[in-house]
VEXDREN-2710 file (C-alpha; in Angstrom, 1 decimal):
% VEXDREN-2710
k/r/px/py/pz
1/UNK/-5.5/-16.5/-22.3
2/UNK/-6.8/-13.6/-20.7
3/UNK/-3.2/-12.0/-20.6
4/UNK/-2.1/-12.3/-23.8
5/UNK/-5.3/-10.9/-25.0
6/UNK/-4.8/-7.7/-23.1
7/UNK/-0.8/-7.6/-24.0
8/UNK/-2.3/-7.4/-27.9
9/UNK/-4.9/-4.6/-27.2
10/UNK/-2.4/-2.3/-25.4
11/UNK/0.0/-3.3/-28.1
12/UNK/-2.2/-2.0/-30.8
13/UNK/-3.4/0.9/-28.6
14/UNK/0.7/1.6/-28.8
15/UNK/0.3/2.2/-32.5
16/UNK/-1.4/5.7/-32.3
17/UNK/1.6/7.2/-29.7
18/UNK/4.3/9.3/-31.8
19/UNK/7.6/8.7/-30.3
20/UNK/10.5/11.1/-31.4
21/UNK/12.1/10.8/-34.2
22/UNK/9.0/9.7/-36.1
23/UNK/7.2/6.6/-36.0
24/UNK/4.9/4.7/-33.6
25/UNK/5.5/3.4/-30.4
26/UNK/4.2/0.0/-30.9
27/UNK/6.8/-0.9/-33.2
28/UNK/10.1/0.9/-31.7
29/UNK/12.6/-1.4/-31.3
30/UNK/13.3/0.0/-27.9
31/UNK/9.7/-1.1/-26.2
32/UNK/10.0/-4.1/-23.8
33/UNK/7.6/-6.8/-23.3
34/UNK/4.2/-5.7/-22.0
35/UNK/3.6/-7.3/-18.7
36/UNK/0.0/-8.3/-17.4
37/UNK/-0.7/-9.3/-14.2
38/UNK/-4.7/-9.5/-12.9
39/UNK/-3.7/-6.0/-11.3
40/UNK/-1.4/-4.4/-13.0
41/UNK/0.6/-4.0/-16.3
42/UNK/4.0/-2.8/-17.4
43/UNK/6.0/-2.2/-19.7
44/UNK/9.2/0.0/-20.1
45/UNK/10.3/2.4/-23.1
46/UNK/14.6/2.5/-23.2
47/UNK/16.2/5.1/-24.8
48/UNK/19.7/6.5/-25.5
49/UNK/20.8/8.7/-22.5
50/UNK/20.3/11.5/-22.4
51/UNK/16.7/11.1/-24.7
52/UNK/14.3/10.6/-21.2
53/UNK/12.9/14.1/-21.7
54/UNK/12.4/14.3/-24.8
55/UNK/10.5/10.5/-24.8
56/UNK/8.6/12.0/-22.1
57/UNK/5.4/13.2/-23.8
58/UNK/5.1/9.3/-25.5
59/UNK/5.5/7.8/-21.9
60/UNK/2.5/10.2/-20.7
61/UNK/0.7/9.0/-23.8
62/UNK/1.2/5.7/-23.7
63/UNK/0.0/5.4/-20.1
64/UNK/-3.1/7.0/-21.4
65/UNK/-3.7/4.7/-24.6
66/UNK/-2.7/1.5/-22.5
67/UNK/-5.0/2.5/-19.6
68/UNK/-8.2/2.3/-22.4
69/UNK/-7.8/-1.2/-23.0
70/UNK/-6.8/-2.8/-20.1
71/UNK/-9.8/-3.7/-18.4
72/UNK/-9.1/-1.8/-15.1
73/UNK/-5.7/-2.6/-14.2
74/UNK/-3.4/-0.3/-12.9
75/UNK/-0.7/0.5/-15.9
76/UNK/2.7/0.9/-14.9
77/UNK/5.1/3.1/-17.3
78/UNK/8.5/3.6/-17.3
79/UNK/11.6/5.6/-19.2
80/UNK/15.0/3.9/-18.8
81/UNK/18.3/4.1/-20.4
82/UNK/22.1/2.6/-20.1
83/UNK/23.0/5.5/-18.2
84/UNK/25.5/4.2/-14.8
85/UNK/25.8/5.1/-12.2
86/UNK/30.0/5.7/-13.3
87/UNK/29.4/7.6/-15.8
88/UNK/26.7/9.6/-13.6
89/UNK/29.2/10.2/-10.9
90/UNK/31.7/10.9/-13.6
91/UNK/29.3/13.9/-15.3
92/UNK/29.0/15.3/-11.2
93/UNK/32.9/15.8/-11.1
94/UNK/33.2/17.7/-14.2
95/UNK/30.8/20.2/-13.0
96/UNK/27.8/18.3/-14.7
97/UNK/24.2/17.0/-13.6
98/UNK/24.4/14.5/-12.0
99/UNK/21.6/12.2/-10.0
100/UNK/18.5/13.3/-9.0
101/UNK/18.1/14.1/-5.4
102/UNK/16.6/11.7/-2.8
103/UNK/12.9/13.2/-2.5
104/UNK/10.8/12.2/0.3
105/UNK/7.1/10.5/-0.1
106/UNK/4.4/13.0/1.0
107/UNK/2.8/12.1/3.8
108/UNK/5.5/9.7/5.2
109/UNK/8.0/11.2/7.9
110/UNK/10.2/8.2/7.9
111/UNK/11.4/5.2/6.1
112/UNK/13.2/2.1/7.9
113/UNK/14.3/-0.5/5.4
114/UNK/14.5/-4.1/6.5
115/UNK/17.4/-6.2/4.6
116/UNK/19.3/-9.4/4.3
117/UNK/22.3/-10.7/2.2
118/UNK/20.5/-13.9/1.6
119/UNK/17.0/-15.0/1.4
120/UNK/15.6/-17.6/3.9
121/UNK/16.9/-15.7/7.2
122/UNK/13.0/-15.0/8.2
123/UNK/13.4/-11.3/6.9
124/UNK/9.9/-10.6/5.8
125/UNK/8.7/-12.0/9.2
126/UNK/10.6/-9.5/11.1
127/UNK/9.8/-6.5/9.0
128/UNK/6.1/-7.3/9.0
129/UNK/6.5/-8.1/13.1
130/UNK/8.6/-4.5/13.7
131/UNK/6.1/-2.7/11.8
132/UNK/3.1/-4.2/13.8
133/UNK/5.8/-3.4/16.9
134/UNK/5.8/-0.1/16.2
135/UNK/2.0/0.6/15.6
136/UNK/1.6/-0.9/18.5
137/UNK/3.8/1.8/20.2
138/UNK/1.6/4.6/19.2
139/UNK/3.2/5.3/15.4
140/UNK/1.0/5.7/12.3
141/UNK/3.0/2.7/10.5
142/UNK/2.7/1.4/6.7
143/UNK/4.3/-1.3/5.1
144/UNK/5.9/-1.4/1.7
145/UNK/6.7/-5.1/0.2
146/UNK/9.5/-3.9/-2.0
147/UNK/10.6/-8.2/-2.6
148/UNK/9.1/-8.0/-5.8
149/UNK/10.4/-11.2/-7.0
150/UNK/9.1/-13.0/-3.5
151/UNK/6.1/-11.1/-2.1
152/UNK/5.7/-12.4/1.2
153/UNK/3.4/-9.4/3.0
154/UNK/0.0/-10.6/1.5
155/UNK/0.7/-14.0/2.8
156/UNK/2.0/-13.0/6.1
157/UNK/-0.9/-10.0/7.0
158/UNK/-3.9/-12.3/5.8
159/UNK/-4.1/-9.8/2.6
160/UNK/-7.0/-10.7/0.1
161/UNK/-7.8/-9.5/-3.6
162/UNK/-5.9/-6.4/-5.3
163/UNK/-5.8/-2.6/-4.1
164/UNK/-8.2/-0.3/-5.2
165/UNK/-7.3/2.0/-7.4
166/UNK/-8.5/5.8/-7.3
167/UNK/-9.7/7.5/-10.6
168/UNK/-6.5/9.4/-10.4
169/UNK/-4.7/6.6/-10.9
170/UNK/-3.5/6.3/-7.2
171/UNK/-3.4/2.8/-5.3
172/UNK/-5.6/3.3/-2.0
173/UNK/-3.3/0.9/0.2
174/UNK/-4.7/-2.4/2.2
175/UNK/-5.4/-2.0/5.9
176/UNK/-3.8/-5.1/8.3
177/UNK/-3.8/-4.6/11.9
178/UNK/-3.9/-1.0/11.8
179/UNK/-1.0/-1.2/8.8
180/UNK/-1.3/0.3/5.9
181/UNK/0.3/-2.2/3.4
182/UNK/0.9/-2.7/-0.4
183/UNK/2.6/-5.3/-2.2
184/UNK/2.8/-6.3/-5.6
185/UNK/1.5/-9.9/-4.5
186/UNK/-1.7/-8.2/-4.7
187/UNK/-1.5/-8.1/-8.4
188/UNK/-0.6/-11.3/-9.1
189/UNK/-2.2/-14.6/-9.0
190/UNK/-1.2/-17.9/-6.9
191/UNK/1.4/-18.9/-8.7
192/UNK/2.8/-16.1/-11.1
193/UNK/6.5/-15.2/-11.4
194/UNK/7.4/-11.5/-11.7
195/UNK/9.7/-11.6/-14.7
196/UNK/10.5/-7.8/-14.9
197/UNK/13.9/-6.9/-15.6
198/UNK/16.1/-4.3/-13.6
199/UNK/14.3/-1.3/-15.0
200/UNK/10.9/-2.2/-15.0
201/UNK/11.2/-3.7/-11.6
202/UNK/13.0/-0.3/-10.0
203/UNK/9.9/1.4/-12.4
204/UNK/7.3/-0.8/-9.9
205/UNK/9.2/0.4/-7.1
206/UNK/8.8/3.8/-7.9
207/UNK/5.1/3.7/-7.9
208/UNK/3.9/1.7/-5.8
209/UNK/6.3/3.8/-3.4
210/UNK/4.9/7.0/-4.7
211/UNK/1.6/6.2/-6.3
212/UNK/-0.1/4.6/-3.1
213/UNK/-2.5/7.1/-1.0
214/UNK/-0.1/6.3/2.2
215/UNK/-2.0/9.7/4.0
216/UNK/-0.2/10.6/7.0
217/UNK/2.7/8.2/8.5
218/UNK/5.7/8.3/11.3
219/UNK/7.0/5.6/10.0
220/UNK/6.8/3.2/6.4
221/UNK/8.9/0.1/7.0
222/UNK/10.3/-1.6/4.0
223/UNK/10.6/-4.8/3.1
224/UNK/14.0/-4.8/1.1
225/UNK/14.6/-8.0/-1.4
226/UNK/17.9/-10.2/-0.3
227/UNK/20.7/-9.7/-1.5
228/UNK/22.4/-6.0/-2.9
229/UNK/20.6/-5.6/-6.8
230/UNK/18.5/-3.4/-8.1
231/UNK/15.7/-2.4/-5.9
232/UNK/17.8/-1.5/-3.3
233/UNK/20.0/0.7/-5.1
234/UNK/16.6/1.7/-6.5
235/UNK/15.5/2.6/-3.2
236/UNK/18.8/4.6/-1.5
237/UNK/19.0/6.7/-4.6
238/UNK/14.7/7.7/-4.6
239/UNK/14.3/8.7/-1.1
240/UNK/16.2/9.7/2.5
241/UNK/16.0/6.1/4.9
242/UNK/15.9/7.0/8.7
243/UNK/17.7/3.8/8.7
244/UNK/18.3/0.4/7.7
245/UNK/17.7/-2.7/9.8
246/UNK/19.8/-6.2/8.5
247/UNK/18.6/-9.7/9.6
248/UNK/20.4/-12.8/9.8
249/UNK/20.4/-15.9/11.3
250/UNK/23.4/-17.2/13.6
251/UNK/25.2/-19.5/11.4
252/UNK/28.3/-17.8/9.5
253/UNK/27.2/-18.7/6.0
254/UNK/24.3/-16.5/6.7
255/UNK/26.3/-13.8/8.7
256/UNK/28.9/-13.5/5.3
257/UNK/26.1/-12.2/2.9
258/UNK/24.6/-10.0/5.9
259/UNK/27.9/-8.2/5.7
260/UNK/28.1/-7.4/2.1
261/UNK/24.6/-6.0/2.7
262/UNK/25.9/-3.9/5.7
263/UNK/28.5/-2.5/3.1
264/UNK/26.0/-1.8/0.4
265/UNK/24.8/0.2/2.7
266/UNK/27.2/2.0/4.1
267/UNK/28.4/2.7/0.7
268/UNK/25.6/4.7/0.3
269/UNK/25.6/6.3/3.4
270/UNK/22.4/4.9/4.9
271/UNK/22.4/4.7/8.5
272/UNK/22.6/1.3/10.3
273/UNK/20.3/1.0/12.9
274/UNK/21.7/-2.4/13.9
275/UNK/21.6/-6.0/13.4
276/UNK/18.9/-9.1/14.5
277/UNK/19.3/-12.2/15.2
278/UNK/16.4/-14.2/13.6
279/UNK/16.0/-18.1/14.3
280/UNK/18.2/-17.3/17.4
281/UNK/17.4/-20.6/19.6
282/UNK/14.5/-23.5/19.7
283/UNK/13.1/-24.1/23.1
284/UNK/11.3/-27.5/22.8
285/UNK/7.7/-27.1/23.7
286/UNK/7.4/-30.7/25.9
287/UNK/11.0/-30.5/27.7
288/UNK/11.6/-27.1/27.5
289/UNK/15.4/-28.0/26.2
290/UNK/16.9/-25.3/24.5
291/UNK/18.7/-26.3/21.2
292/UNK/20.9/-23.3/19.0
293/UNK/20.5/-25.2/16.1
294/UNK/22.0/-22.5/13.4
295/UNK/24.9/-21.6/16.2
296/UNK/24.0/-18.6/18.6
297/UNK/25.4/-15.3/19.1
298/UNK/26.6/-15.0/15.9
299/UNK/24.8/-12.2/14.7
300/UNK/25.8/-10.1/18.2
301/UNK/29.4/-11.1/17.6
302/UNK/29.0/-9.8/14.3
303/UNK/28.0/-6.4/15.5
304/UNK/30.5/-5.7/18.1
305/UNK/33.1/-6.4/15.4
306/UNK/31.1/-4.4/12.7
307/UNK/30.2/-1.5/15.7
308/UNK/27.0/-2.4/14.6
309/UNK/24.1/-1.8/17.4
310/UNK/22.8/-5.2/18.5
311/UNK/18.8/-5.1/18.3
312/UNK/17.9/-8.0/19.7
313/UNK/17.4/-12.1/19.3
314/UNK/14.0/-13.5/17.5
315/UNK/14.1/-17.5/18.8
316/UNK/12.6/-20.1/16.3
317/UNK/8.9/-20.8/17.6
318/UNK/6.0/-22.8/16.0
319/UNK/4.1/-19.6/17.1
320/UNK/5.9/-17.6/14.9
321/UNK/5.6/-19.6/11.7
322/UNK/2.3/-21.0/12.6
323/UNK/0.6/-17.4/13.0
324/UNK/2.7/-16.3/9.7
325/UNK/1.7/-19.2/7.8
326/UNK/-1.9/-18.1/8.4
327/UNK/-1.6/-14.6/8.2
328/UNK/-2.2/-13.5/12.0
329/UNK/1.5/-12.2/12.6
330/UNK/2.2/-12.5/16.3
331/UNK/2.3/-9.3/17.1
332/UNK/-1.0/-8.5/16.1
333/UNK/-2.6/-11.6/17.4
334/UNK/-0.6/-12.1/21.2
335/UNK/0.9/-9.2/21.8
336/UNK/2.0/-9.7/25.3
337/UNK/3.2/-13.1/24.4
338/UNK/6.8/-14.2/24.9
339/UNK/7.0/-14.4/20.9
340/UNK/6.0/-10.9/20.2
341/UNK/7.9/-9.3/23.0
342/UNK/10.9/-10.6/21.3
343/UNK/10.2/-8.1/18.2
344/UNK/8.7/-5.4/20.7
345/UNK/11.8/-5.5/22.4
346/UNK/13.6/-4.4/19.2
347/UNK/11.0/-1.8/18.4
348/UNK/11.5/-0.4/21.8
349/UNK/15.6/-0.2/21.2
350/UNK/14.9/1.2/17.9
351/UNK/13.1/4.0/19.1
352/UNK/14.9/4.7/21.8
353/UNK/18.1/5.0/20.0
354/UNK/16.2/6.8/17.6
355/UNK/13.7/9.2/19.4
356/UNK/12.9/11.3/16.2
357/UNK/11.1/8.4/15.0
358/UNK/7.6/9.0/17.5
359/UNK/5.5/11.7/16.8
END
């Protein structure tokens, strides 16, 4: 196979990088699997704590080695160690360094994460529907698939073939709908799993958040994973959020994990910009019966109790999934439809409650 061929020439390529210490890179015990994607390979170097610097010459020279042999693709790099975040916050309090600080991405004035506590909730609809929302109110808008394990944002914008990638080594992002848009489904083929672990995921995040040519943006909407892991720690520790956005769906099953994410965040002092109720109603089409077939109001009940703004209710349409399944999101392709003015509606609260956000 075509992967395993190029895993064995960066391998080998490994062999002529010194790490400290003595010896080569390719066979330190400390070198993780080497990743190959048709876009795209990884691969991650873990040291002790406290040894990142000093590794950080081999990482610079590894990336160079690896990007001779494989055939194009963009390599991917990264330095970890066991250090936790304990023992991080535990070094601040004695007067010693302690985490890096949030740094913002050039170019982008503002990031909005979009989040769930459990996959299935229609989160990566919304988020690709708000950003569209806000383009459409006059924003320079890009879009960031940061569900690395479930890219959803080629599907869903109509997103063909892989980014280009500038002799610099920076990803030129796709253009959707006046989005600017990058996802790590553009690397990969039909039906390949990302099998990075924590580090090398959080690595991916890192540069595909600050190695894409995003120019000049108001706002870069985020397409968080579900749940509270990695990547979303990842993400509140790399770089000041405007705001978080959490989406659920009625039904109290959904509505428990929604509030674990709520305290993630809060936790790490990210700003809730409120809650929305995805898959709020059906309306039949022939009768035009309504039917609140995951419950209603839940999400809205959830806020007041959580004093959590309420942003609005997203009804389940065949529009919606119809135009998603075929990569014409709604808001793009009927804008003054009832569908779409559900998640302009939200835009239009977000922004108002949040007036920094327009240029």
């Amino acid at each position: 196979m075509a992967d395993a061929r190029i895993a064995e020439a960066v391998k080998a390529a490994l062999a002529s990088v010194e790490i400290p210490g003595g010896g080569s890179l390719a066979g330190y015990g400390g070198l993780s699997e080497i990743i190959v994607t048709t876009g795209a390979v990884a691969f991650a170097i873990s040291v002790a704590p406290g040894m990142e610097v000093a590794f950080g010459p081999a990482r610079v020279a590894a990336q160079a080695a690896a990007e001779r042999v494989v055939e194009g693709r963009k390599v991917m790099v990264s330095v970890t160690s066991d250090r936790n975040q304990a023992a991080t916050g535990q070094a601040k309090a004695q007067g010693k360094p302690g985490p890096a600080p949030r740094e913002a991405v050039p170019g982008v004035r503002h990031i909005i994460a979009v989040g769930s506590g459990k996959g299935g909730v229609g989160k990566s609809t919304v988020a690709v529907n708000l950003a569209l929302a806000f383009a459409a109110e006059g924003l320079r808008t890009g879009l960031l698939d940061a569900d690395l394990y479930g890219p959803s944002v080629p599907k869903l914008l109509g997103i063909e073939g892989k980014p280009a990638v500038r002799e610099d080594g920076i990803f030129s992002p796709h253009e959707a709908y006046g989005l600017k848009a990058m996802s790590i489904g553009s690397m990969l083929t039909a039906d390949q799993a990302v099998v990075w672990r924590g580090p090398m995921a959080t690595s991916a995040l890192r540069q595909l958040l600050r190695e894409s040519d995003w120019g000049t943006l108001d706002v870069l909407v985020v397409d968080l994973p579900p749940g509270t892991g990695d990547i979303q720690i990842s993400l509140v520790q790399q770089v000041p959020l405007a705001g978080a956005v959490i989406v659920s769906t009625p039904q109290d099953l959904a509505l428990i994990d929604a509030k674990k994410a709520i305290d993630m965040l809060r936790r790490t002092s990210i700003p809730l910009l409120g809650l929305v109720e995805n898959m709020s109603y059906f309306v039949t089409p022939d009768t035009g019966t309504r039917y609140d077939i995951f419950g209603h109001g839940g999400a809205k009940a959830a806020a007041e109790r959580l004093d959590l703004p309420f942003l609005g209710e997203v009804p389940l349409h065949m529009a919606i999934r119809e135009t998603s399944d075929s990569g014409r999101p709604v808001v793009a392709t009927d804008p003054d439809g009832p569908q779409a003015k559900a998640f302009r509606d939200i835009a239009g609260r977000i922004l108002a409650a949040q007036p920094q956000l327009r240029p």
